[in-house]
N, CA, C and O of each residue as an XYZ file, in Angstrom:
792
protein
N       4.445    -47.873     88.709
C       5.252    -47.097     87.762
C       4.626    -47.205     86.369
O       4.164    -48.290     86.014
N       4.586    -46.141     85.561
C       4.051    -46.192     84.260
C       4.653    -47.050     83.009
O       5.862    -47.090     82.783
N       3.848    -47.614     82.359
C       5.022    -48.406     81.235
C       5.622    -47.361     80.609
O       5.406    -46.154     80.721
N       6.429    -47.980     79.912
C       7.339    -46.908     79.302
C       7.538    -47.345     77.872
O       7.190    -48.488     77.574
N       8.030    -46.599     77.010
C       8.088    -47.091     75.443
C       9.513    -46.907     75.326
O       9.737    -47.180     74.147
N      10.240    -46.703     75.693
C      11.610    -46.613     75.888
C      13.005    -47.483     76.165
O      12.743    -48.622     76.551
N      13.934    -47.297     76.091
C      14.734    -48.301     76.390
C      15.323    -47.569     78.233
O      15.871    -48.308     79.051
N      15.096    -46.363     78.458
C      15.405    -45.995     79.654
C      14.092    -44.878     79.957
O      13.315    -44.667     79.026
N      13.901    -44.251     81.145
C      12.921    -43.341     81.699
C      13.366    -42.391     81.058
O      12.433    -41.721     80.617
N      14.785    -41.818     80.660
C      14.819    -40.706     80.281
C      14.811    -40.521     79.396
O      15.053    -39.364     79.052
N      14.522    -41.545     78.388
C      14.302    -41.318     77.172
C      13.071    -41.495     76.702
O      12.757    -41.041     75.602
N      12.256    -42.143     77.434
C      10.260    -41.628     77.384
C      10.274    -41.301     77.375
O      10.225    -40.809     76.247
N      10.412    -40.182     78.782
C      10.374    -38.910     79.309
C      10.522    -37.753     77.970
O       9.590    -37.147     77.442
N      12.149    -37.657     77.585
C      12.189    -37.045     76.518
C      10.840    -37.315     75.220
O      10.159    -36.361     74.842
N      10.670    -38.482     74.769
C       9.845    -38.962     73.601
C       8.205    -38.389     73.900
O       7.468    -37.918     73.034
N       7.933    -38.534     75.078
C       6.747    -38.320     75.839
C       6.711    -36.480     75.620
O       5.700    -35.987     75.121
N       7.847    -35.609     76.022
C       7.630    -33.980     76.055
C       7.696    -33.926     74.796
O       6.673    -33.334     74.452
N       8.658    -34.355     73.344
C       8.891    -34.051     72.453
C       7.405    -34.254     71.439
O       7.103    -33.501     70.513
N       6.721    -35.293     71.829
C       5.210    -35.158     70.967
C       4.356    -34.266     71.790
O       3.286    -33.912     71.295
N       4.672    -33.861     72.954
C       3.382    -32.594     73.742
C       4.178    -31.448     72.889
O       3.489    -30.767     72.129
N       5.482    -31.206     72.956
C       6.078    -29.902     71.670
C       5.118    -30.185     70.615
O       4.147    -29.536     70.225
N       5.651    -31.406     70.207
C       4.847    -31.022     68.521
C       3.409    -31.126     68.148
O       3.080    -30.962     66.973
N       2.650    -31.354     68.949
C       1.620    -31.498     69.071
C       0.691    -29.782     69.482
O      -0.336    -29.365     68.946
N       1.354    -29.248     70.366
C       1.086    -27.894     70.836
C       1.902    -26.920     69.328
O       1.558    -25.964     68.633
N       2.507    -27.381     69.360
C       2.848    -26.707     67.725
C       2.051    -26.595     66.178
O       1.909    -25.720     65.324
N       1.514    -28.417     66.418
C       0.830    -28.428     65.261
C      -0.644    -27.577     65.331
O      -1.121    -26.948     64.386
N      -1.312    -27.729     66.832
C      -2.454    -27.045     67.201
C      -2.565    -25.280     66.406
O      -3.363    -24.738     65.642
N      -1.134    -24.809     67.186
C      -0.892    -23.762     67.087
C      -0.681    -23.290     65.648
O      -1.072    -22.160     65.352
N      -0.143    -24.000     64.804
C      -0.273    -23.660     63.381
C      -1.548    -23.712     62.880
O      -1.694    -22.991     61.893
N      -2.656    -24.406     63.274
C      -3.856    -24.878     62.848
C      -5.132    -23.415     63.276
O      -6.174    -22.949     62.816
N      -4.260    -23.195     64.332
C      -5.506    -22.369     65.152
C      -4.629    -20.970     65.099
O      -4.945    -20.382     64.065
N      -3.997    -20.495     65.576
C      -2.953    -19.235     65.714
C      -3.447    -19.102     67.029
O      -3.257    -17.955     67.433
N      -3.974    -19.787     67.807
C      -4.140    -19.727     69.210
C      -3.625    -20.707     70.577
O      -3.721    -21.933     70.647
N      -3.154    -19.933     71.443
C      -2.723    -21.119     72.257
C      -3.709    -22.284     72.740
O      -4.912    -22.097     72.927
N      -3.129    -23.369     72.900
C      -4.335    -24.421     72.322
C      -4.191    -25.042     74.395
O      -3.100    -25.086     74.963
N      -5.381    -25.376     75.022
C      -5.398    -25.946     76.207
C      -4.903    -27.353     76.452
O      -5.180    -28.350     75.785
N      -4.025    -27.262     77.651
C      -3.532    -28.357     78.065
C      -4.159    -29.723     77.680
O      -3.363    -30.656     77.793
N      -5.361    -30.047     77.264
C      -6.716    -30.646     77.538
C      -6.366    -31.154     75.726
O      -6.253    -32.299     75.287
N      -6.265    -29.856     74.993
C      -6.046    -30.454     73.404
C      -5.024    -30.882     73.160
O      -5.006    -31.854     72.405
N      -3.564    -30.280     73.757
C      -2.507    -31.287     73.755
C      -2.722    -32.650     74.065
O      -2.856    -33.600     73.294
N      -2.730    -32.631     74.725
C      -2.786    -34.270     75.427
C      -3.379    -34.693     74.273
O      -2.604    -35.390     73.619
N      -4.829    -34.495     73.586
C      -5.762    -35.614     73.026
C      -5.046    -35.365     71.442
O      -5.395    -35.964     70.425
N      -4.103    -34.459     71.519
C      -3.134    -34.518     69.725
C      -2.404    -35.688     69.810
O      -2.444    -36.607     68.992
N      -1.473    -35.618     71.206
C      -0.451    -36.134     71.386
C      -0.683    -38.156     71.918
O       0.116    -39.093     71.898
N      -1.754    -38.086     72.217
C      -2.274    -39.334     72.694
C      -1.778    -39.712     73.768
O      -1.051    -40.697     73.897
N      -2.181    -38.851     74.764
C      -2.030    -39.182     76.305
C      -2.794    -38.741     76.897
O      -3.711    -38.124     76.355
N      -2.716    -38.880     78.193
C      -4.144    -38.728     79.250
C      -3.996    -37.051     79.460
O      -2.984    -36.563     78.957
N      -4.803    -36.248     80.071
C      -4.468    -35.131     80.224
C      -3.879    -34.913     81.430
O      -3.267    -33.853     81.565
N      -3.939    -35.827     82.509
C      -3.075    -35.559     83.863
C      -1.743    -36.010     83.185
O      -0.968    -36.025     84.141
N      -1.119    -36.341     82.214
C       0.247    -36.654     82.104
C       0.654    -35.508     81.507
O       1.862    -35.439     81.280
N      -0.140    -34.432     81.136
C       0.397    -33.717     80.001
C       1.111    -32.706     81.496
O       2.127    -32.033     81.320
N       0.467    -32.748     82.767
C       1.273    -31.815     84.061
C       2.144    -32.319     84.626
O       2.657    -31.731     85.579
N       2.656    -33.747     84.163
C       3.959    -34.177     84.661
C       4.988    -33.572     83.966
O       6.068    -33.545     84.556
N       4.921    -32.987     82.657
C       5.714    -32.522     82.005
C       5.645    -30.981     82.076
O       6.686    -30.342     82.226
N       4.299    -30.292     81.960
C       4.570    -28.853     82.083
C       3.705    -28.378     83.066
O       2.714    -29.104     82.987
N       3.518    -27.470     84.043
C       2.725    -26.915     84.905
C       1.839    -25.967     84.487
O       1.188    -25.220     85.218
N       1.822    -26.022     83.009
C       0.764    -25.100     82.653
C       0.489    -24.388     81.561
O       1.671    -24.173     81.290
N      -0.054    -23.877     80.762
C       0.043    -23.666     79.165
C       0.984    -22.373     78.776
O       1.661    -22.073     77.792
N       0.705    -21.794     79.969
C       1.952    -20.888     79.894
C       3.470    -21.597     79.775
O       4.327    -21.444     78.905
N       3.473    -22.217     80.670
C       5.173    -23.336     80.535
C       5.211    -23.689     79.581
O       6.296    -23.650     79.001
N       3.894    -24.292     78.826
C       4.284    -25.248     77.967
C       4.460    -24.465     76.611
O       5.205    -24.906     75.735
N       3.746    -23.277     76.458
C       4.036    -22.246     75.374
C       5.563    -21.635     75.394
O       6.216    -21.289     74.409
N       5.900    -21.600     76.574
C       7.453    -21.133     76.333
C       8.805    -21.834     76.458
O       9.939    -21.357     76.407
N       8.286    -23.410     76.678
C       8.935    -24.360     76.563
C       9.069    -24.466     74.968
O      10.060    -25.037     74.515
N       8.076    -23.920     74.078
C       7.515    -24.511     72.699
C       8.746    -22.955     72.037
O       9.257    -23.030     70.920
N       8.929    -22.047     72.727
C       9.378    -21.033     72.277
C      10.795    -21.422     72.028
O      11.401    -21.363     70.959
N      11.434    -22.025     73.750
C      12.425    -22.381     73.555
C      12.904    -23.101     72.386
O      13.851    -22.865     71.636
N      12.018    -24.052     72.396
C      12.724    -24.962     71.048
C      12.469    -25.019     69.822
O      12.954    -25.834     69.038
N      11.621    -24.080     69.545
C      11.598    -23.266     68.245
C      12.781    -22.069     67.692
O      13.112    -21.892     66.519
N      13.284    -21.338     68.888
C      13.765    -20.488     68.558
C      15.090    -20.635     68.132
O      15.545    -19.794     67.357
N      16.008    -21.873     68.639
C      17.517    -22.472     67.751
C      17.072    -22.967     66.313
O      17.889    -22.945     65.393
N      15.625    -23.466     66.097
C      15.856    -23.944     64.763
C      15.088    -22.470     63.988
O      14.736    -22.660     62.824
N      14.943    -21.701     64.303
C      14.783    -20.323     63.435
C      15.905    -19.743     62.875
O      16.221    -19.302     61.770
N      16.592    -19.918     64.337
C      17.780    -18.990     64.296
C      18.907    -19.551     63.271
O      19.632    -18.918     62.503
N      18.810    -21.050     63.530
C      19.354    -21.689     61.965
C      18.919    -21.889     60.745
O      19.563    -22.146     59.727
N      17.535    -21.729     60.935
C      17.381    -21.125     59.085
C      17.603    -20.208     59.047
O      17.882    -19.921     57.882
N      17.671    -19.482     59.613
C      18.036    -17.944     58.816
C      19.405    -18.002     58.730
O      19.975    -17.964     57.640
N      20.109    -18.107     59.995
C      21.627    -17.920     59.388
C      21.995    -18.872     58.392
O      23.005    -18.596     57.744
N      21.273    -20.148     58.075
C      21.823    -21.072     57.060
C      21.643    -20.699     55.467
O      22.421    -20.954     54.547
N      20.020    -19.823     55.412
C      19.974    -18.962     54.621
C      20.907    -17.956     53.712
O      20.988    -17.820     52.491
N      21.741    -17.146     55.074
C      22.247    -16.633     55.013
C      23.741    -16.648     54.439
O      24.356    -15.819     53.768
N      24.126    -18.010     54.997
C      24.856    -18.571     54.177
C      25.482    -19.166     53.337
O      26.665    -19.306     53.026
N      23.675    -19.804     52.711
C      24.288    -20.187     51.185
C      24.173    -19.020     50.437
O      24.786    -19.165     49.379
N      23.579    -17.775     50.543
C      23.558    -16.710     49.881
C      24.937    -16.290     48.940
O      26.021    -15.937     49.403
N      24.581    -16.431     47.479
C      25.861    -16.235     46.318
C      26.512    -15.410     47.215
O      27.545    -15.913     47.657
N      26.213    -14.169     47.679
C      27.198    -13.023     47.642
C      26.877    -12.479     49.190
O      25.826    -12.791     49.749
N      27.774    -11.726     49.757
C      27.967    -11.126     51.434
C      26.495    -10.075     50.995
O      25.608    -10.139     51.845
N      26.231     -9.273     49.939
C      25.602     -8.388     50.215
C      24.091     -9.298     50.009
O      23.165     -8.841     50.679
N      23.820    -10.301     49.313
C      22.957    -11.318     48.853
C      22.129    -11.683     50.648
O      20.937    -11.942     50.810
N      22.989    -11.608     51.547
C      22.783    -12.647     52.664
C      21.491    -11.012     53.321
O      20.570    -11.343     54.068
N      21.577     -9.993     53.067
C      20.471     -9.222     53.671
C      19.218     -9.460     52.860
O      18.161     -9.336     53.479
N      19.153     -9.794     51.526
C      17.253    -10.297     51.747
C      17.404    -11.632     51.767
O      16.312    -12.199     51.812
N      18.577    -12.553     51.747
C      18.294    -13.944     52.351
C      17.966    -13.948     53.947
O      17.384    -14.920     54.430
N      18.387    -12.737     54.829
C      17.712    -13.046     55.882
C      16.310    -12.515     56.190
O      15.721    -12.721     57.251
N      15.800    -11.761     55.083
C      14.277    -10.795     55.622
C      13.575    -12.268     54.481
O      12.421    -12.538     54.815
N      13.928    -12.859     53.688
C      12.832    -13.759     53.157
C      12.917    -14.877     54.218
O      11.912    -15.429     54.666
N      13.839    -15.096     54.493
C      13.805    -16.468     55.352
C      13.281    -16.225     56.910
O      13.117    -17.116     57.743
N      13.164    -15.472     57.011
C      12.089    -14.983     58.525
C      10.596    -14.863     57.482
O      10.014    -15.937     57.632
N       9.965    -14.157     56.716
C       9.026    -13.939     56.016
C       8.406    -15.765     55.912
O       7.417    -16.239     56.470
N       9.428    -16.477     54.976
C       9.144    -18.222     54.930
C       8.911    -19.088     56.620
O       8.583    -20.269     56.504
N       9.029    -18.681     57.761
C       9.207    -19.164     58.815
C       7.887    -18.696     59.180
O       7.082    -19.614     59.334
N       7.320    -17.229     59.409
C       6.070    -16.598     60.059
C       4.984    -17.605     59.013
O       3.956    -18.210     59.316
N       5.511    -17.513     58.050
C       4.334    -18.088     57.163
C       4.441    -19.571     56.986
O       3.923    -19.944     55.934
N       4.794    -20.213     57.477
C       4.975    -21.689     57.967
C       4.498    -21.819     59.675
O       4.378    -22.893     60.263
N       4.244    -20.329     60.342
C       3.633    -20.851     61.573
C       4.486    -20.419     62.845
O       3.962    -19.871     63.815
N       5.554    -20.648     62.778
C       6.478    -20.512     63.586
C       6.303    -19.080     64.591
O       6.315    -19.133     65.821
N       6.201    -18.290     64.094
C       5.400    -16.659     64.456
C       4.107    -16.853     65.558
O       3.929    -16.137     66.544
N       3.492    -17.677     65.260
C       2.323    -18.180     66.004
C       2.415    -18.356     67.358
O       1.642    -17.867     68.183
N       3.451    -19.122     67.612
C       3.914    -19.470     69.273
C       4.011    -18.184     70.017
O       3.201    -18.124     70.942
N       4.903    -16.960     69.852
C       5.515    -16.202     70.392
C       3.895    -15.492     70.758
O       3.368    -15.706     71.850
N       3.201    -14.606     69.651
C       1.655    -14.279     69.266
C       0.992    -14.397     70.808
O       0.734    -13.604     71.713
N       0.813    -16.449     70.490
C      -0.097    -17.057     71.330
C       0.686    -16.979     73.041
O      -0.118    -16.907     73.970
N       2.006    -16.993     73.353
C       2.452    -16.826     74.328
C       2.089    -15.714     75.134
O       1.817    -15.720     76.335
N       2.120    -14.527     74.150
C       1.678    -12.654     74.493
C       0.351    -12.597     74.788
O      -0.002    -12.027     75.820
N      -0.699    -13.252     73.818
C      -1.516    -13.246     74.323
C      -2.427    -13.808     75.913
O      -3.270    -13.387     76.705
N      -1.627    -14.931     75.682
C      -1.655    -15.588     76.874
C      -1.416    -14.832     78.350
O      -2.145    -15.051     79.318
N      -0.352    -13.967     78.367
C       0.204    -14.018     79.134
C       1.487    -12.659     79.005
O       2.677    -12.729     79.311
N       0.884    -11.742     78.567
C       1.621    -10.447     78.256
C       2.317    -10.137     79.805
O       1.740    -10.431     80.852
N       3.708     -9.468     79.736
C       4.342     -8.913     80.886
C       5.695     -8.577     80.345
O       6.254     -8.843     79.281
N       6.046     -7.908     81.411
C       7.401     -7.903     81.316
C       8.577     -8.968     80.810
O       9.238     -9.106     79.781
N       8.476     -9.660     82.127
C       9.314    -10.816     81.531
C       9.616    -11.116     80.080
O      10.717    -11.100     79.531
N       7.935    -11.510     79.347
C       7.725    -12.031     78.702
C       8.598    -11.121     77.577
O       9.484    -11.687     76.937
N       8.254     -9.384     77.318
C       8.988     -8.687     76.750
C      10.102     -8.858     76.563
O      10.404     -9.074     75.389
N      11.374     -8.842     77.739
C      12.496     -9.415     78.006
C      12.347    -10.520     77.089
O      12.281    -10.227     75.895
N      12.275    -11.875     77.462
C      12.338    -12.816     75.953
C      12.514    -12.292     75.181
O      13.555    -11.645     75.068
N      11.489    -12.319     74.188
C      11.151    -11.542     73.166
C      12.361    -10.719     72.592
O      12.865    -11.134     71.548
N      12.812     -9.721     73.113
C      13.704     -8.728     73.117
C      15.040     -9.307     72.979
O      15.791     -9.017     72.047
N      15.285    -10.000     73.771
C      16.585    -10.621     74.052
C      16.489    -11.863     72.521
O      17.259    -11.471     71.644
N      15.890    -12.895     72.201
C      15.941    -13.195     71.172
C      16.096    -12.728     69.874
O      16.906    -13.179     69.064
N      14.915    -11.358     69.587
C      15.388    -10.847     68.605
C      16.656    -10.375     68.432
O      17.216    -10.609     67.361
N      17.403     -9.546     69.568
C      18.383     -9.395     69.293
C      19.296    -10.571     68.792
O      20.081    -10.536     67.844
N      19.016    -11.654     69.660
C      19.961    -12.740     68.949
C      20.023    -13.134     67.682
O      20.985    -13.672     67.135
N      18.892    -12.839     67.172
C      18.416    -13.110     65.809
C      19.218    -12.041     64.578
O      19.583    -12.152     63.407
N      19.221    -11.341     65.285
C      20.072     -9.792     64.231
C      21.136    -10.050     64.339
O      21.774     -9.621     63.378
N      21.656    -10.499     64.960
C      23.233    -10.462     65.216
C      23.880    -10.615     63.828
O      24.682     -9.691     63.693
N      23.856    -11.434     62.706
C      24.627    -12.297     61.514
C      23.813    -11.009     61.038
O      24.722    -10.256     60.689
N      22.523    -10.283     60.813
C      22.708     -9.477     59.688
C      23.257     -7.838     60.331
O      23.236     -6.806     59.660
N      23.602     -7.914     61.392
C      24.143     -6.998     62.236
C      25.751     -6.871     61.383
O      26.244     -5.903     60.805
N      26.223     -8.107     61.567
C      27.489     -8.515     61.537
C      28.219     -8.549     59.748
O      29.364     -8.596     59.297
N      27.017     -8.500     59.229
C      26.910     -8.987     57.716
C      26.712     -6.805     56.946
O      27.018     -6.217     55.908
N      26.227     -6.534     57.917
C      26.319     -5.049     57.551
C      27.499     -4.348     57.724
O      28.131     -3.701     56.889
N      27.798     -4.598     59.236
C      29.385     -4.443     59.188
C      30.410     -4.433     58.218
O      30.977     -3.473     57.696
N      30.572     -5.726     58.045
C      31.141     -6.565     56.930
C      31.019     -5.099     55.725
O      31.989     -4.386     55.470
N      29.945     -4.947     55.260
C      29.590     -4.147     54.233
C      30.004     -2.870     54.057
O      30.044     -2.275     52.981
N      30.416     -2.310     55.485
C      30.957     -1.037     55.662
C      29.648     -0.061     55.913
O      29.835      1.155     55.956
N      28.431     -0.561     56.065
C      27.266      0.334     56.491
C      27.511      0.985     57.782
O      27.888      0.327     58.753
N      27.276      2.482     57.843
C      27.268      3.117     58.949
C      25.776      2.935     59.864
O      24.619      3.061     59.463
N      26.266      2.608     61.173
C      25.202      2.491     62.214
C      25.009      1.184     61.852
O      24.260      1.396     60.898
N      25.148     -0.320     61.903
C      24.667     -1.287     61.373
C      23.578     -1.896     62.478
O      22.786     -2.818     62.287
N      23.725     -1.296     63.402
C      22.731     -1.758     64.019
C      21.077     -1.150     63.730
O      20.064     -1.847     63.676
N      21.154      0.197     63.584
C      20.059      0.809     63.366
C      19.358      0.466     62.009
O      18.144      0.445     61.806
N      20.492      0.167     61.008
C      19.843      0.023     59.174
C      19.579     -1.488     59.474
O      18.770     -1.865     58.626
N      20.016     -2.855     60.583
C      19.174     -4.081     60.981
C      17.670     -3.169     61.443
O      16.684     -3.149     60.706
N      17.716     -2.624     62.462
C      16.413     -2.079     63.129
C      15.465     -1.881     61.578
O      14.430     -2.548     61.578
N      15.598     -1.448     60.913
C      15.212     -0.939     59.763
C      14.737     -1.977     58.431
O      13.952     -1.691     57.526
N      15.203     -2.774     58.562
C      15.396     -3.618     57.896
C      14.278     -5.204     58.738
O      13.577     -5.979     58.088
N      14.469     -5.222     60.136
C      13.390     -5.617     60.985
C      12.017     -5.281     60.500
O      11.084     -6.014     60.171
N      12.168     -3.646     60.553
C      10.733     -3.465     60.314
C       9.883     -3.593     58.897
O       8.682     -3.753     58.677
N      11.361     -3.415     57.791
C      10.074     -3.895     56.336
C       9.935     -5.818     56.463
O       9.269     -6.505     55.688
N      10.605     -6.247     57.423
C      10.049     -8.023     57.556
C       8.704     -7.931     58.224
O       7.634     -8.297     57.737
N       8.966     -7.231     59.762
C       7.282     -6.990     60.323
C       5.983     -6.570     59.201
O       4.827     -6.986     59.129
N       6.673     -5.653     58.457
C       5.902     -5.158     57.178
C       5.418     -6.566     56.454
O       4.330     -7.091     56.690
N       6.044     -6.899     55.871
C       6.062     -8.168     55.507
C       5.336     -9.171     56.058
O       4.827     -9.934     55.237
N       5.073     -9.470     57.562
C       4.487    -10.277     58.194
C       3.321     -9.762     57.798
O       2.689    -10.348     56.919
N       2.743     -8.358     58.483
C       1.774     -8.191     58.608
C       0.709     -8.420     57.209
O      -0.498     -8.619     57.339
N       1.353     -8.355     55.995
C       0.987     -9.020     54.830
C       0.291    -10.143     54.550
O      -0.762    -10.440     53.987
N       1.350    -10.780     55.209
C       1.014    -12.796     55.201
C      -0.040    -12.488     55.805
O      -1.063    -12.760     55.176
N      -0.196    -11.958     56.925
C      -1.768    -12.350     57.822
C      -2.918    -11.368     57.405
O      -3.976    -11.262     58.025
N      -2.616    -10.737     56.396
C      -3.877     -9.745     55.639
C      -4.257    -10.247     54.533
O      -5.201     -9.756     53.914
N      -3.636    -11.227     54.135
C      -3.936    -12.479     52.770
C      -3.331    -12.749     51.992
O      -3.655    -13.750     51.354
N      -1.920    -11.884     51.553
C      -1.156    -11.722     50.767
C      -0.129    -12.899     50.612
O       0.318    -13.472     51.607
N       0.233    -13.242     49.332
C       1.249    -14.788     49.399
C       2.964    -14.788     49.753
O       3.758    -13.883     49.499
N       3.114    -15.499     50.113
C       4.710    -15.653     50.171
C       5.536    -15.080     49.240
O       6.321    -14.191     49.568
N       5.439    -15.537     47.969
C       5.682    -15.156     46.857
C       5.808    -13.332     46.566
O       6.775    -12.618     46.301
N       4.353    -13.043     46.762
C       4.305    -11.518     46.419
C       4.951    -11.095     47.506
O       5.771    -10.288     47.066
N       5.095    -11.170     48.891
C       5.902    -10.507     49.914
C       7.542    -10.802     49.734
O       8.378    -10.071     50.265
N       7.813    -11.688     49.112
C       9.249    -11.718     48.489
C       9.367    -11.086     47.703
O      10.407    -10.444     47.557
N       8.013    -10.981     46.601
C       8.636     -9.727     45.653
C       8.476     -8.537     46.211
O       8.664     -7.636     45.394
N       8.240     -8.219     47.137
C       7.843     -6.669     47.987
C       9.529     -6.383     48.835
O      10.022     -5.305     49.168
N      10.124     -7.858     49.000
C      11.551     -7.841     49.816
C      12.439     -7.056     49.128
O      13.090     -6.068     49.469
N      12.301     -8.026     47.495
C      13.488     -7.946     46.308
C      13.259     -6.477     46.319
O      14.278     -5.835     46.064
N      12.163     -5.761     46.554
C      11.908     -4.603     45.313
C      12.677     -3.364     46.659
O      13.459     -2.423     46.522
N      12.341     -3.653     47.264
C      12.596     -2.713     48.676
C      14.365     -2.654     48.655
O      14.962     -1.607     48.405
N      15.084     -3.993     48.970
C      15.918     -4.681     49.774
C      17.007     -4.853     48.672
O      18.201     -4.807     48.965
N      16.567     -5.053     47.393
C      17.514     -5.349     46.156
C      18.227     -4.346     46.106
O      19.380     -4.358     46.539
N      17.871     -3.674     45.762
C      18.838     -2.075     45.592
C      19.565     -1.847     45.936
O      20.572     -1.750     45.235
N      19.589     -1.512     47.717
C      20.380     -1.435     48.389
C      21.600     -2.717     48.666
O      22.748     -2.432     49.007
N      21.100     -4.226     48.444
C      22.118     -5.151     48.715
C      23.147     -4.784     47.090
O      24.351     -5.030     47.016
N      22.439     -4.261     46.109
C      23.176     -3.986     44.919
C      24.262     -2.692     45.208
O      25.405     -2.577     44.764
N      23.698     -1.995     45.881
C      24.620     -0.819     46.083
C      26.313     -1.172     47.436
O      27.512     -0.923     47.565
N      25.312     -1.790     48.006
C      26.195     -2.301     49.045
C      27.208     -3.183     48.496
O      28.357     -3.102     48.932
N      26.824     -4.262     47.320
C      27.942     -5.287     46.879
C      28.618     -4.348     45.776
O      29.679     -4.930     45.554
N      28.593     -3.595     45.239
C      29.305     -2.439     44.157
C      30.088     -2.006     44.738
O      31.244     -2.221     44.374
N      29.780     -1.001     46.193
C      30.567     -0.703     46.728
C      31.372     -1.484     47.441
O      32.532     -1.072     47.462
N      31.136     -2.650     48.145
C      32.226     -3.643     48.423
C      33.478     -3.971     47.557
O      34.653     -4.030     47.919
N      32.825     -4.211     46.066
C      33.806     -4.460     45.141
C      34.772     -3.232     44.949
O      35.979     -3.355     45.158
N      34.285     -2.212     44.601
C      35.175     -1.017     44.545
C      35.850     -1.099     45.626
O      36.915     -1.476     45.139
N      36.062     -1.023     46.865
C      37.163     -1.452     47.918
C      38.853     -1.383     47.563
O      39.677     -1.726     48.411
């Protein structure tokens, strides 16, 4: 049986997958590429046959990395969202705080997963998350009295993609926030005016 650093197996176990996560994470921020079973292991400081007791394969282990990236996204943004001064405030607190996440890396996983390993399925994910992800500024448009709130999110998706595609053409955090405000301000101004008038 293997030693263990733990006070029980299942809590190696856990300690043992949780540095192959962050380790395949840190790669992945470093490189924007999915990084081989072979470099995990030698980030994480383990043998490389241990790194297949835990995942069956870089595909697993990329969407294992998705999984547990994608609750702590989904809480910065809505946390974003909610220290935001004002209800109409919380729509470019959620297009900067996705913008601050791609450009911290986080964007990288999903990328390196597609590339890896494009399909259906994989679409499905994808799809099904984002939607989860819209939901609070779905809900936050509502709130606002915007007609179609789902479609002006769709819309609002795409000047963040806009936005991404920025960060990775050279452009800074900073200036793509001011590209948010300049776009995104207006309208959260028109939207909180008209709230108030109510």
């Amino acid at each position: 049986m293997p030693r263990i650093s733990a006070a029980t197996v299942a809590e190696h176990r856990a300690a043992q997958e949780r540095a192959l996560l962050d380790a395949a994470h840190e790669l992945l921020q470093e490189t924007s590429e999915a990084p081989t079973m072979a470099e995990v292991a030698v980030r994480a400081g383990l043998s490389r046959p241990s790194v297949y007791q835990y995942f069956d394969s870089r595909q697993d282990l990329l969407q294992a990395l998705v999984r547990d990236i994608f609750p702590r996204w989904t809480e910065r943004v809505t946390g974003a969202m909610a220290d935001a001064p004002t209800e109409a405030d919380r729509i470019l607190a959620y297009a900067t705080a996705n913008v601050d996440l791609v450009a911290e890396g986080a964007h990288a996983v999903g990328a390196a997963l597609a590339a890896l390993a494009p399909g259906a399925e994989l679409d499905e994910q994808a799809t099904r998350m984002h939607r989860q992800l819209q939901e609070p500024l779905i809900a936050t448009l509502t709130d606002l009295g915007v007609a179609d709130a789902e479609s002006v999110a769709e819309m609002i998706n795409a000047v963040v993609h806009a936005g991404t595609r920025m960060l990775e053409s050279g452009q800074t955090v900073a200036q793509v926030h001011a590209h948010l405000k300049t776009l995104l301000g207006p309208f959260a101004a028109e939207r909180q005016a008209a709230e108030a008038g109510r």
